[in-house]
C-alpha positions, 0 to 999 in steps of 0.5 A: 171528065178532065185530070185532077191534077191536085189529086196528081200532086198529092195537094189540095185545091186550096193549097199555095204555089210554094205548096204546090212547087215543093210537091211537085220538086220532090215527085219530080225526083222521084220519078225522073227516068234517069233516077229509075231506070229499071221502069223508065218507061212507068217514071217517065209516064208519071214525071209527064203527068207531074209535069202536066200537073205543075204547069196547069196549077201553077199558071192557074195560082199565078193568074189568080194572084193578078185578080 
């Protein structure tokens, strides 16, 4: 079963890319390594996984926005 990268970001499969780029900017600060540097390893898992999420949806919305 693949990722549910909405469920990642906390958004809904509906949600716009200003939606899903806000989500994201505010879990990328908080889970950035160098802001928790008692658990890097654990935050830095996470930002991955924030990252992976972002990039997945928002080039998903963008192409959709062409059709």
């Amino acid at each position: 079963m693949g990722k549910d990268y909405y469920k990642t970001l906390g958004v809904s499969p509906d949600a716009s890319y200003q939606d899903i780029a806000k989500q994201f900017r505010g879990l990328a600060i908080t889970y950035h390594p160098l802001k928790n540097p008692k658990n890097m390893a654990q935050a830095n898992y996470k930002f991955c996984e924030i990252c992976e999420a972002f990039e997945v949806l928002s080039t998903r919305k963008q192409a959709l926005a062409f059709l």
